[in-house]
MIMAR-86999 format. One record per residue: x, y, z of N, C-alpha, C, O in turn; residue in three letters. Coordinates in steps of 0.05 Angstrom, whole numbers, plus 5000, padded with zeros to 4 digits. Each point is the difference from the previous one (the first is absolute). Example, Ala and Ser with C-alpha at 12.3 -4.5 7.8 and 13.67 -1.06 7.14 Angstrom:
// MIMAR-86999
526448865156498250245000501850245000502150005013ALA497250214973501650245001498550225014501050225004SER
END
This chain:
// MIMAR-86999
501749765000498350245000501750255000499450214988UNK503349765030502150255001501050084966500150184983UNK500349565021501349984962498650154981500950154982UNK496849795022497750084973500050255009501050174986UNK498049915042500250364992502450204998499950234992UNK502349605018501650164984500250014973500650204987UNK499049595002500250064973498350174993500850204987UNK496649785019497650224993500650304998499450174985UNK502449815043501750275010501950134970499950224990UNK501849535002501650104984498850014978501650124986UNK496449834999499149984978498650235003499950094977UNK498950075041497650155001502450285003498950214994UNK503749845013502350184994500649954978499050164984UNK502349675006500949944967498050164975500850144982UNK496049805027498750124985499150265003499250124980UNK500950005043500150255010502150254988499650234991UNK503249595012501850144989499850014967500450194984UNK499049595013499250034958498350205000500250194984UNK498349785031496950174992501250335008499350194987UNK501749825024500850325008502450154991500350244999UNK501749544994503050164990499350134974501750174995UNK496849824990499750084967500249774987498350044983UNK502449785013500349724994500949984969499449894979UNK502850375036502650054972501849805013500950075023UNK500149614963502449894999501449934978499250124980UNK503149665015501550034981499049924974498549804999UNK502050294986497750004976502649814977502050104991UNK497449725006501749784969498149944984497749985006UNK503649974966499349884984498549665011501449804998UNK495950185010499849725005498249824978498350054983UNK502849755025497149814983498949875018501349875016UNK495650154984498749945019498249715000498049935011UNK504049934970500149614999501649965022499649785011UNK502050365001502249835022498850125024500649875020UNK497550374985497749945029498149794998499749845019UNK498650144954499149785002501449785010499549975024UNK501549914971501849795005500049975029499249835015UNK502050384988500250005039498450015014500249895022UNK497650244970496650035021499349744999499249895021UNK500949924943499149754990501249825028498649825010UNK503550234998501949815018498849995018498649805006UNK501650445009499150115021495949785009499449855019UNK499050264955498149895014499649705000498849865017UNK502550054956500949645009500549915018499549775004UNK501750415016502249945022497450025024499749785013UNK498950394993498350045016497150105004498650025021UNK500650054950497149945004497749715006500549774990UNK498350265019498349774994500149864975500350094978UNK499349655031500149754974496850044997499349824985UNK498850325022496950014986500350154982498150034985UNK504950145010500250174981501050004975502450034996UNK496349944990501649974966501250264989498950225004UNK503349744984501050144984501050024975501749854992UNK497650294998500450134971501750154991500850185015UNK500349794959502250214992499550084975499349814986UNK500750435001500850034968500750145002498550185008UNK504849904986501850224992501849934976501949854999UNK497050294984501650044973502950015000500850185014UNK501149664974502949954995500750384993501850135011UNK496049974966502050274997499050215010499950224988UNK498949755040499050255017502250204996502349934998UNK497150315001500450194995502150145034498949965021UNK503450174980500650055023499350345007499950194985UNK499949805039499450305013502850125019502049875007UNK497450424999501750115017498049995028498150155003UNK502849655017499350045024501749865019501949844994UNK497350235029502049855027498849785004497550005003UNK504449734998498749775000498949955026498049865007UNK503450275006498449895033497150065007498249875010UNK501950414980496350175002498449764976498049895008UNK503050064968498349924980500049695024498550055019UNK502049814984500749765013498049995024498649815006UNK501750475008497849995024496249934981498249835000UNK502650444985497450034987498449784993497550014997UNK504449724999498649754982499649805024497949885002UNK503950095013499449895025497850155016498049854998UNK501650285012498150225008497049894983498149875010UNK502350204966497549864988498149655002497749935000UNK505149955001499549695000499549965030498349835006UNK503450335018498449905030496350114997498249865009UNK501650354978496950084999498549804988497649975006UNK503749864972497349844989500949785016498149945014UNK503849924991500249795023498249965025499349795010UNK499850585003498849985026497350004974501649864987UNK497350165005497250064979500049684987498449944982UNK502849945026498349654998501349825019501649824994UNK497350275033500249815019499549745001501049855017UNK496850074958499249754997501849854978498949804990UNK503350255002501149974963499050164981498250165005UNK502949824970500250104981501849954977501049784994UNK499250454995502150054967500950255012498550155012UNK504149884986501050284995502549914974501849834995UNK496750484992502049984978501950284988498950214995UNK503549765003501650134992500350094970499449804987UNK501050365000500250114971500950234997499950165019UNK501349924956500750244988499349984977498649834990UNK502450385000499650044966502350325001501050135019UNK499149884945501050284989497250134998498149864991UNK501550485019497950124976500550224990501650135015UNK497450014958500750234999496750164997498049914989UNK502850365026497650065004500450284978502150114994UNK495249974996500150284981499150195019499550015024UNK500550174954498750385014497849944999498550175009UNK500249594982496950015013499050015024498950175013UNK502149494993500949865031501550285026499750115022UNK501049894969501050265010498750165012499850045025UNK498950094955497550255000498549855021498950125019UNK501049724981497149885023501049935024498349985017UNK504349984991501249905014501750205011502050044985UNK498050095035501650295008501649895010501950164999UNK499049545017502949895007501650004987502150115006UNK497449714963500349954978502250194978500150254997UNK501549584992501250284980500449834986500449775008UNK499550324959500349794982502449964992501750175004UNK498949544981502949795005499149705009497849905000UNK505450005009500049815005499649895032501750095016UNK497049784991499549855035500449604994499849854981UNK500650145043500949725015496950035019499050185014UNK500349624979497149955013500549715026500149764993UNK500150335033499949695021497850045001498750205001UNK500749495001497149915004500049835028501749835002UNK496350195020498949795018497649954999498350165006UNK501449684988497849945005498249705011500549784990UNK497050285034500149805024496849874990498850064980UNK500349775037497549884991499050025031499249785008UNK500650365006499150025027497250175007498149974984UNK501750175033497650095015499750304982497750074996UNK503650044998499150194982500850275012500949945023UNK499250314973498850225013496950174991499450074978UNK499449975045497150114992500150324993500850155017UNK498349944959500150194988501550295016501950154998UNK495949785016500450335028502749955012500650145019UNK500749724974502649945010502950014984502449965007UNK496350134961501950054988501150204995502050004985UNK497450135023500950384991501350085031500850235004UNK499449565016501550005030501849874998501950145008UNK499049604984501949915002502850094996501649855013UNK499350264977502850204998500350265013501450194994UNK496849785029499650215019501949855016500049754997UNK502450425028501649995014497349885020497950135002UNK502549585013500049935029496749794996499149805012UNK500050354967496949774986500149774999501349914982UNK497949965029500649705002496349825011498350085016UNK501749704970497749835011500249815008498249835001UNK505050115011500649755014499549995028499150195014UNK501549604994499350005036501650225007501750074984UNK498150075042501850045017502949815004500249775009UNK501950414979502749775006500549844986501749825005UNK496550214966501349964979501250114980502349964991UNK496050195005501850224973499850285022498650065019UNK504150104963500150235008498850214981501250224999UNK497149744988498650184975503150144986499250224992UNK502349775004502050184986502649714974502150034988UNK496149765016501549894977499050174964501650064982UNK494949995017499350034970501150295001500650124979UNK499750015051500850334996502650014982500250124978UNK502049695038502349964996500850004966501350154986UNK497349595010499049944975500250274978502050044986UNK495950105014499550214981501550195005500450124979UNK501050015046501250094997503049974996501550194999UNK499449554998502849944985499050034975501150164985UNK496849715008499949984968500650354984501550114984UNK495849955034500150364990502250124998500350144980UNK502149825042502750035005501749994966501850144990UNK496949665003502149924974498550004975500349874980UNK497750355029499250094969497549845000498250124989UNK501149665020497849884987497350085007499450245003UNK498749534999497250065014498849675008500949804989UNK497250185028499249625002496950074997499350235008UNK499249654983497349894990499349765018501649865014UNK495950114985499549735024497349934988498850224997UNK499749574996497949935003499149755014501549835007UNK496050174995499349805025497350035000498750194994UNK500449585015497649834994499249855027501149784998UNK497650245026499949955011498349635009497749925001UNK504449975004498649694998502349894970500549774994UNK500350424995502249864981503250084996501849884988UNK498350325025503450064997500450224996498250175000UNK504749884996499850275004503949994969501849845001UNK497750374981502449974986501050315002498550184991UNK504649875022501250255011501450024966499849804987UNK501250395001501850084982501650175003499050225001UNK504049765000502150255005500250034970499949804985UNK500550475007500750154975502550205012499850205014UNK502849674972502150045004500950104978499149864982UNK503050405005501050144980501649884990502049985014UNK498149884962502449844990502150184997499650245001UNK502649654994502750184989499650024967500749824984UNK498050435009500450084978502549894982499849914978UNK502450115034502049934988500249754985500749974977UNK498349825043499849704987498049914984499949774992UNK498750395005497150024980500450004981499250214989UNK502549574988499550154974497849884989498749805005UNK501650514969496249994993499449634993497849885003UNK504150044989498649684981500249785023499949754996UNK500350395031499449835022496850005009498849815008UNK500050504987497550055000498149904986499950074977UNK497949745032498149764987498850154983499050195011UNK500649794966498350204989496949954997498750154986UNK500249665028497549975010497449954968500949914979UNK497350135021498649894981499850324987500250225011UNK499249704960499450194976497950195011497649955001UNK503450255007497950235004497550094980500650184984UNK496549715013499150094988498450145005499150025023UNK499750204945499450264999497149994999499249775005UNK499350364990497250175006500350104962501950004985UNK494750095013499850104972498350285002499150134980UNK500749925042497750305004498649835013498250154993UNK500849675018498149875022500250285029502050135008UNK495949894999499650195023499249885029497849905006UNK504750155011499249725023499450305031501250225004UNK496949675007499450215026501949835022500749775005UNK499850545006502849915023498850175019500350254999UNK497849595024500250055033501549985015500849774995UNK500450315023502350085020499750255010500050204986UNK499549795044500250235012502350165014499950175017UNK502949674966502050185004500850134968499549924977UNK501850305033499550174969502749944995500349964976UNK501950035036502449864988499849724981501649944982UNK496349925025499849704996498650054978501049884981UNK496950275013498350154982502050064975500349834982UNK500750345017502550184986501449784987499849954976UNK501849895042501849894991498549694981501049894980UNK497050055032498749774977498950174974499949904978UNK499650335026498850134968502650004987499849914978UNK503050165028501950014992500649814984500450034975UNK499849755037500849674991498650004986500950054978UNK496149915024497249854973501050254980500849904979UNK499450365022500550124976500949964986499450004976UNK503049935036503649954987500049694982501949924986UNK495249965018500349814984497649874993499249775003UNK499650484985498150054981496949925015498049874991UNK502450265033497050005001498450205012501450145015UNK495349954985499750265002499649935030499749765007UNK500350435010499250015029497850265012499750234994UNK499049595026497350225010501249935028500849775006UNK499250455009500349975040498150085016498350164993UNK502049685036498050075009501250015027501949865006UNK497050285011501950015038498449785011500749905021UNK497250004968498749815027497049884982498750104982UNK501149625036497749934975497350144989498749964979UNK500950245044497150124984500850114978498649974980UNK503350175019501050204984500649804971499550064977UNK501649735033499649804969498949904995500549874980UNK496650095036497249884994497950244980498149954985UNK503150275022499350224982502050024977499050094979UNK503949845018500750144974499049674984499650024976UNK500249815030499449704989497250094981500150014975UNK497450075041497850044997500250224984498649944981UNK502750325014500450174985501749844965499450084978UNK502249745027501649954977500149755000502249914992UNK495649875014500749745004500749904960501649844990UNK496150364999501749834967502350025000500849794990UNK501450375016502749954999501949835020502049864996UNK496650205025502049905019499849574993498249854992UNK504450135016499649724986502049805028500349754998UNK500950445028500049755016500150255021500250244995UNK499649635029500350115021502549945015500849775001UNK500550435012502949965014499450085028500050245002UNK499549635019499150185024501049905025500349765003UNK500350445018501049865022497249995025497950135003UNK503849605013497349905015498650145019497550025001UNK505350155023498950125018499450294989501350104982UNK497049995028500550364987497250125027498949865017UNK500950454978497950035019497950084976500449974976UNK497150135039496850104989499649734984497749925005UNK504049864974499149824998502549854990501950104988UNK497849635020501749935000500849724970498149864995UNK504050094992499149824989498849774989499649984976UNK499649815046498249894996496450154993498549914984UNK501050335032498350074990499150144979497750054993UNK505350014995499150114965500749714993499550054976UNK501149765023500049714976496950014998498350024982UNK501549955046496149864995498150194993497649944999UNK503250304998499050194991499349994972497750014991UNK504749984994500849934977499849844990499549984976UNK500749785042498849744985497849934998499449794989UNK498050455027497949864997498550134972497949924991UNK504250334995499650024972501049894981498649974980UNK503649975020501849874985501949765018501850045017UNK496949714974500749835020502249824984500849805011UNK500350264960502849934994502450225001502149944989UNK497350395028502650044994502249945012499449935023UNK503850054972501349855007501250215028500050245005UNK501049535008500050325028502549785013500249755000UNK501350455010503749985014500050075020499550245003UNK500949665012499950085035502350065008501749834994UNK499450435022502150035009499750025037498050055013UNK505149884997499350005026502449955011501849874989UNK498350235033502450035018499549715021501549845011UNK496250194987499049695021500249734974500050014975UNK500449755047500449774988497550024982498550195001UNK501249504975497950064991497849935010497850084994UNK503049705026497249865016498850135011497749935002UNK503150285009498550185025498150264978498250155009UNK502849834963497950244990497549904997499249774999UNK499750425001496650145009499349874961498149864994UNK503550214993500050024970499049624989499149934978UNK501549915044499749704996497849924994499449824984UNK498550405038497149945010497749944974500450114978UNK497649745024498449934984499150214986499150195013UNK500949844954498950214990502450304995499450214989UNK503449715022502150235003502849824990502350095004UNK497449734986503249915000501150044978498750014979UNK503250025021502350194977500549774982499249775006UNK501950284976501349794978502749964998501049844984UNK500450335033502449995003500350175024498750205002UNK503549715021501250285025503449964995501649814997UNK498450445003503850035003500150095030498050105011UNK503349874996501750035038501150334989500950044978UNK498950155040500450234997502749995020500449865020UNK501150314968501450124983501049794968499749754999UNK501150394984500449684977501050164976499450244996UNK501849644993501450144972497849994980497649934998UNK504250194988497650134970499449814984498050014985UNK503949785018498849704977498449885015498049964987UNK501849925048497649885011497350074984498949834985UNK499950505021498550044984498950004972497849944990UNK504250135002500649974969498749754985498549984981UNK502749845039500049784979497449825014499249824986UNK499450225041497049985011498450144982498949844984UNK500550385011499350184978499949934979498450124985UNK503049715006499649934972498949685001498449914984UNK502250015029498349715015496950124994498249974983UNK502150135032496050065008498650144977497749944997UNK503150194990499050134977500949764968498850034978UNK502449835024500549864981500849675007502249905001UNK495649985002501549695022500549844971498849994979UNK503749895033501749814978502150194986502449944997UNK496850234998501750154974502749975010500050025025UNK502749934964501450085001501650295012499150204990UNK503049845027500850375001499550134986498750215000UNK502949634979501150274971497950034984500850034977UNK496249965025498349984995499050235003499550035024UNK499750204960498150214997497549945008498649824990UNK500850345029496849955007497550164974500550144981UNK498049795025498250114981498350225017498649915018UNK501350344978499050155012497449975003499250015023UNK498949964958497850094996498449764997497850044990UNK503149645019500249735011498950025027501550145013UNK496149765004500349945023500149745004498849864984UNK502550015039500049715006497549945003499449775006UNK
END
């Protein structure tokens, strides 16, 4: 019992001092396959055997400038959180990837700068966190464990090393199914060359088709008229669903899909789909959302989208959903027919 609280003692300083020095340390060239490796060790060595584990890290992950010891806490830090989040067993799984993100992604994403990132992935199959609990958790001292278990300052710790080194972390979670954390880490420009960058599927174009875009942020607004312009298609906006339940009803002969996000206020998007759909019950409609997709309102009988992208998202996610829903089968490189409805 002496043993354990000292350690508690020293762990609950160790993270105190991270959390308060600036959590400026020595910054190298790392690749972040050889923390894996070591956390990989690490929880073989002493998590529960109800616990499965998983790995996928790419041979040519991409390396970053950070201090291996902060990045090292960060991933360990993450994996004790889904470890205590399936007390009964589970999956926890480890992953990365390369991504490169545009000035779209960007635009929507104020952490965000466009380039290249190192994406860690955890992710657990445990108890979940409940909604009202996500926008707390990277609060200093927040915690929903017993008394004398956690000291609420590991997810603090967490985001703020990450933030420390340029990045930002994302989290979603589903309560009753898991929860998947993501660090977005700044690759080294340097080691990026361009023909290392995936060039992802054939971006295809629009022909003058006119798609209505709800979002009640006007950055998010702006920056999607931008994109659909830029590749050939016309755009109508709207701040919130009434407001595109009226420009729909004003111009529904043109408008030919709907782009809309779920939460919004005065109405929200599920209630312009069924709005809309109870006039036009094939147009094709894209759900955007910062929330997982299970939890949208947009699912519900009479409101479900034909496609959702996870908000924030590059300009081909949409792109190429967009051309799905307005043209199913066709090929990318495939000109839509404007004046064609599905």
């Amino acid at each position: 019992m002496l043993d354990q609280s000292a350690q508690r003692g020293a762990d609950l300083v160790q993270q105190l001092l991270t959390f308060g020095r600036g959590l400026d340390g020595r910054r190298v060239e790392l690749q972040p396959r050889m923390l894996f490796h070591e956390v990989r060790r690490i929880i073989r060595e002493t998590f529960p055997k109800n616990i499965v584990l998983e790995t996928r890290i790419p041979e040519d992950l991409w390396t970053v400038s950070a201090d291996p010891t902060q990045i090292h806490q960060v991933l360990l830090n993450l994996c004790l959180n889904a470890r205590d989040a399936m007390a009964a067993g589970g999956t926890l799984s480890l992953a990365a990837e390369n991504v490169v993100f545009d000035e779209h992604y960007a635009a929507m994403n104020p952490e965000a700068e466009a380039g290249p990132y190192v994406i860690l992935e955890v992710v657990d199959t445990g108890v979940g966190i409940p909604a009202d609990n996500l926008e707390k958790i990277f609060d200093p001292f927040f915690t929903t464990k017993e008394p004398g278990v956690g000291t609420g300052l590991g997810l603090s710790t967490v985001h703020g090393i990450v933030k420390g080194h340029g990045g930002f972390v994302q989290v979603r979670s589903q309560v009753g199914e898991g929860t998947l954390f993501k660090v977005y880490l700044p690759a080294i420009p340097a080691v990026v060359e361009v023909s290392e960058i995936p060039p992802g599927e054939e971006i295809p174009t629009g022909s003058g088709e006119t798609i209505l875009v709800v979002d009640d942020e006007e950055a998010v607004r702006e920056t999607l008229r931008d994109m659909l312009e830029n590749h050939g298609y016309r755009v109508i906006l709207a701040p919130d669903g009434r407001q595109g339940l009226v420009c729909y009803q004003q111009q529904r002969q043109l408008v030919r899909a709907l782009v809309t996000d779920v939460m919004m206020p005065v109405m929200d998007g599920a209630e312009l789909v069924r709005a809309i759909r109870r006039e036009d019950p094939d147009l094709p409609v894209i759900a955007m959302s910062g929330l997982p997709e299970k939890e949208l309102a947009a699912g519900e009988e009479g409101a479900r989208a034909d496609a959702f992208i996870m908000k924030p998202f590059v300009s081909e996610q949409l792109l190429v959903e967009l051309h799905s829903v307005l043209a199913p089968g066709a090929p990318p490189g495939k000109e839509l027919n404007p004046s064609a409805r599905p």
